[in-house]
C-alpha positions in Angstrom: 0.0 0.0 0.0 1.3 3.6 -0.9 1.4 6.1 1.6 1.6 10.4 0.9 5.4 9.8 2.3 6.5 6.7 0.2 5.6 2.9 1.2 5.7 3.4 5.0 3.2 5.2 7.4 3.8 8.6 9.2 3.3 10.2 12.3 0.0 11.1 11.8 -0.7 7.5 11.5 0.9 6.0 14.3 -1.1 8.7 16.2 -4.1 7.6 14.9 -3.7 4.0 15.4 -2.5 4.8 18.6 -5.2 6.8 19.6 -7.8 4.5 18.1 -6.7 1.1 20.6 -6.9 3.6 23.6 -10.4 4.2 22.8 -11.2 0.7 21.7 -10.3 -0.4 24.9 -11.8 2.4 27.1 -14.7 1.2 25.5 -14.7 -2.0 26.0 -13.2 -1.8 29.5 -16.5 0.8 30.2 -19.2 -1.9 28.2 -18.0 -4.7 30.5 -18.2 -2.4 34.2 -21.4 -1.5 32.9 -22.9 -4.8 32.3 -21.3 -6.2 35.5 -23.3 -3.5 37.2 -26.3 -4.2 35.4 -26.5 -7.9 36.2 -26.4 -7.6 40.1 -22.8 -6.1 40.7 -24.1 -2.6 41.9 -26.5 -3.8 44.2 -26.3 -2.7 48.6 -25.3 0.6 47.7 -29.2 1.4 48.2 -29.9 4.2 51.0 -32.1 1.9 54.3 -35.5 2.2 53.8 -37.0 4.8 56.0 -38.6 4.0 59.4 -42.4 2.8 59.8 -44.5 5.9 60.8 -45.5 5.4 64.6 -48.5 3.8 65.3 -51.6 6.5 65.4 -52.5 6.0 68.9 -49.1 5.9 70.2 -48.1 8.3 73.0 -45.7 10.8 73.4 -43.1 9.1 75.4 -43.6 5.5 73.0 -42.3 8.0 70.1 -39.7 9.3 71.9 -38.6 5.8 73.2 -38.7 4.7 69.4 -36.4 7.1 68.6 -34.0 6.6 71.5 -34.3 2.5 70.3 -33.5 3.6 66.7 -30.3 6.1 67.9 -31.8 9.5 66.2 -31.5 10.7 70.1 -28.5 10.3 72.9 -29.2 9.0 76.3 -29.5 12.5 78.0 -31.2 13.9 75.2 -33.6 11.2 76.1 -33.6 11.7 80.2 -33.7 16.1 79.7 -37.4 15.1 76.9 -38.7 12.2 79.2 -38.1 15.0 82.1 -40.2 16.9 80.2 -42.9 15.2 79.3 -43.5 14.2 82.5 -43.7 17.6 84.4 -47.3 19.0 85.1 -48.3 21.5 82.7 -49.7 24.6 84.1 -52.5 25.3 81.8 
């Protein structure tokens, strides 16, 4: 075959050839982490599911409890809110 510069390639082509198997494989490389993903590979990196709502007639201190029990609240956060559900109001 007969090249612009005789019988043997240039620079240009070596570039080209070069730069064509990088993205050949970059593709390739991306089609197979994709369909690893796709079958099953990507899975647990799903958020928990949120918490149940409370139950409608539960009290006050049962939903406070609930969230002591699911660790949205410290120990003496707990004690200082139980504290004050339990004072008398003065209505």
């Amino acid at each position: 075959m007969m090249y612009w510069y005789g019988d043997h390639m240039s620079g240009w082509g070596y570039a080209l050839g070069i730069i064509g198997m990088v993205l050949f494989w970059a593709l390739l490389i991306t089609a197979v982490v994709a369909l690893i993903r796709y079958l099953g590979g990507g899975r647990g990196h799903e958020p928990p599911p949120p918490p149940p709502p409370p139950p409608p007639h539960a009290t006050a201190e049962q939903m406070l409890a609930e969230r002591f029990a699911r660790g949205e609240i410290d120990a003496d956060e707990y004690r200082r809110r139980l504290d004050t559900l339990r004072m008398p109001s003065h209505s």
